[in-house]
C-alpha positions in Angstrom: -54.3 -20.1 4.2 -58.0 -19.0 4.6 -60.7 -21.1 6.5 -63.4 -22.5 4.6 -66.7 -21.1 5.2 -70.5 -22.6 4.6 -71.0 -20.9 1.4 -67.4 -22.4 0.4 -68.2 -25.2 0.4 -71.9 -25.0 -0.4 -70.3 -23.0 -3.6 -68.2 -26.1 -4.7 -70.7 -28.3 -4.2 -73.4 -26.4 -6.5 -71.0 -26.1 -9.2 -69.9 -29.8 -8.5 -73.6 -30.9 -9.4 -73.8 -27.9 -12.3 -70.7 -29.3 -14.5 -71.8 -33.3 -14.1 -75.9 -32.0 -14.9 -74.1 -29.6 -18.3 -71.8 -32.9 -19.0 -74.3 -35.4 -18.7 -77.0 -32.8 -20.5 -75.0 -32.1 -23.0 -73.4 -35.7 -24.0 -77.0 -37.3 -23.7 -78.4 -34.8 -26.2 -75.6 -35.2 -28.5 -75.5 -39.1 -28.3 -78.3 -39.9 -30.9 -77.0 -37.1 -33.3 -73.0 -37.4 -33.1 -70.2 -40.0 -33.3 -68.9 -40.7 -29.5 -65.8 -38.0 -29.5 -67.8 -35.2 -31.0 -70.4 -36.5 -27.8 -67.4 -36.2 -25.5 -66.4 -32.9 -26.8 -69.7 -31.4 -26.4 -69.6 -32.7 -22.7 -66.3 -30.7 -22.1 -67.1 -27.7 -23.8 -71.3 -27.5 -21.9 -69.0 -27.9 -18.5 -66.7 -24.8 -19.8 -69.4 -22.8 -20.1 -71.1 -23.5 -16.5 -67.5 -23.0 -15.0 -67.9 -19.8 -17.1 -71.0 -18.7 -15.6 -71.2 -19.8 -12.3 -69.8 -17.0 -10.1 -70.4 -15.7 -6.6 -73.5 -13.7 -7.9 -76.8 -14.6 -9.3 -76.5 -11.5 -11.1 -72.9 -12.0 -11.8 -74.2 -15.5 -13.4 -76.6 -13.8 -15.6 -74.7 -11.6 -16.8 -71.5 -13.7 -18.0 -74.2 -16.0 -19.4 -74.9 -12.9 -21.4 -71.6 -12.4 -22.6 -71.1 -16.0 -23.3 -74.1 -16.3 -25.6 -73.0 -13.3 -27.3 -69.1 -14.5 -27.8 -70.5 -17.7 -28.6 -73.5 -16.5 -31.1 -70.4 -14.1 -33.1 -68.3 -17.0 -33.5 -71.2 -19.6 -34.8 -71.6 -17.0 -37.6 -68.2 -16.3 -38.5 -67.1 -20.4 -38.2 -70.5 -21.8 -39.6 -70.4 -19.4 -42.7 -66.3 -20.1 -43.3 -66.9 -23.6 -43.0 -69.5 -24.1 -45.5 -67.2 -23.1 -48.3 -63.6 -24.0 -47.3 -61.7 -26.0 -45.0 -60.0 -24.9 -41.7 -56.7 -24.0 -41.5 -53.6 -21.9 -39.4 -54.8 -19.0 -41.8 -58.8 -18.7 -41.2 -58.1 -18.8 -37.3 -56.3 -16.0 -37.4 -58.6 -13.7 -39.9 -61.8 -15.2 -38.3 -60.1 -14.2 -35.0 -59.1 -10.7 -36.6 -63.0 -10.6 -37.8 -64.5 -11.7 -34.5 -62.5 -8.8 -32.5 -63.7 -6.1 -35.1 -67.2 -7.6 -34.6 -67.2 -7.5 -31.1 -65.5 -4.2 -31.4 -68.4 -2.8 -33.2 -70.9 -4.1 -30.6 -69.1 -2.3 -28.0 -68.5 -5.8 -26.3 -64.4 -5.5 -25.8 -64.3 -7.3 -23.0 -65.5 -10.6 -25.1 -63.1 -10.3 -27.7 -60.6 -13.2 -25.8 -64.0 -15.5 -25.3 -65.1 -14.8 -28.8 -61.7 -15.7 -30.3 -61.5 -19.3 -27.8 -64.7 -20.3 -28.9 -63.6 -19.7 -32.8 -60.1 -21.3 -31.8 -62.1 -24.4 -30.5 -64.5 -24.6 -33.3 -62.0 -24.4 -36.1 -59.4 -26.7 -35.0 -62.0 -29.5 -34.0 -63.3 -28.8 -37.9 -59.6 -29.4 -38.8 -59.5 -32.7 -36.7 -62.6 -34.2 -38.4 -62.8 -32.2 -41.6 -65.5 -34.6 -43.0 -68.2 -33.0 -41.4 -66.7 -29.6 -40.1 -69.6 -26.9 -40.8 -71.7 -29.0 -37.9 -69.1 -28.1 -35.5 -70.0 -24.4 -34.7 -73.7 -25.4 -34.4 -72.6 -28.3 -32.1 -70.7 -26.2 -30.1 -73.6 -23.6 -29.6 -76.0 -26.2 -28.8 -73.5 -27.1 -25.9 -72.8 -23.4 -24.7 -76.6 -22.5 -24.4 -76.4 -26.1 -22.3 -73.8 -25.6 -20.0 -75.2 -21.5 -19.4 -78.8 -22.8 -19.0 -77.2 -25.4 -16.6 -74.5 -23.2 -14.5 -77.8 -20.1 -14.1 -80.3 -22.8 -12.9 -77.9 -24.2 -10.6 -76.1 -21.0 -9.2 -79.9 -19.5 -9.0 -81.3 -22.8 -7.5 -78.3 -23.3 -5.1 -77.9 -20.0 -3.7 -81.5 -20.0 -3.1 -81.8 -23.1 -1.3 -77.9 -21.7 0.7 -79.4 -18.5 1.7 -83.0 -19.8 2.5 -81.3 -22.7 4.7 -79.3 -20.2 6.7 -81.8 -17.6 6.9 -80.6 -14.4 5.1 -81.6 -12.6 1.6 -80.6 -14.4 -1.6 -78.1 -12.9 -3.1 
């Protein structure tokens, strides 16, 4: 088993304070707008996202923010335009997912294809568990992905600053 070193636990920490700061963000924007589980939801899914994007690099942050936003972005299209016609079922996950992969295909974004298709997974079964209201669900859920990346960047940004600053050596 491996020691634990500074930036360990300084690491855990950060991200510790980033996924309560994209919960508590994200379920206190949603609370005036959304009955309490959809709130709840959007708390899990803004702390996914900084778990996405927090990662040992401030570059490496940025740039699976990036590819977040773009999975994320793909999906809201596909699921907001499907749901604003017809209901969610087995079948439209699996040709939105089939869509979505031929999308990010085309962008030259393969390595987003598995985020893209969880994101519309997520979105359409949630629309399937409260059909009444389903085409607010992909804009719900993009509202809490650009929370939780906003949230895991500043933090990873802010915390590596203060880490590197504190023990004298460059930022990385």
């Amino acid at each position: 088993m491996k020691r634990l070193t500074p930036w360990d636990v300084a690491y855990a920490t950060d991200m510790t304070i980033a996924c309560w700061l994209s919960y508590t963000a994200a379920a206190w924007v949603l609370a005036s707008f959304v009955n309490r589980s959809d709130d709840l939801l959007g708390g899990m899914w803004a702390v996914v996202a900084t778990i996405f994007v927090f990662r040992e690099t401030r570059v490496g942050s940025l740039s699976a923010g990036l590819n977040r936003l773009v999975a994320t972005v793909v999906s809201f299209a596909l699921c907001l335009t499907y749901l604003l016609f017809l209901p969610s079922t087995p079948l439209a996950i699996g040709m939105l997912i089939g869509v979505g992969t031929v999308i990010m295909k085309l962008l030259d974004r393969r390595g987003d294809i598995a985020l893209t298709g969880i994101t519309t997974t997520v979105v359409l079964v949630v629309a399937a568990i409260s059909p009444e209201n389903a085409w607010q669900q992909p804009l719900l859920r993009l509202v809490d992905t650009v929370v939780g990346v906003a949230v895991g960047i500043s933090c990873k940004w802010v915390g590596s600053y203060v880490f590197y600053r504190a023990i004298g050596e460059p930022v990385r």
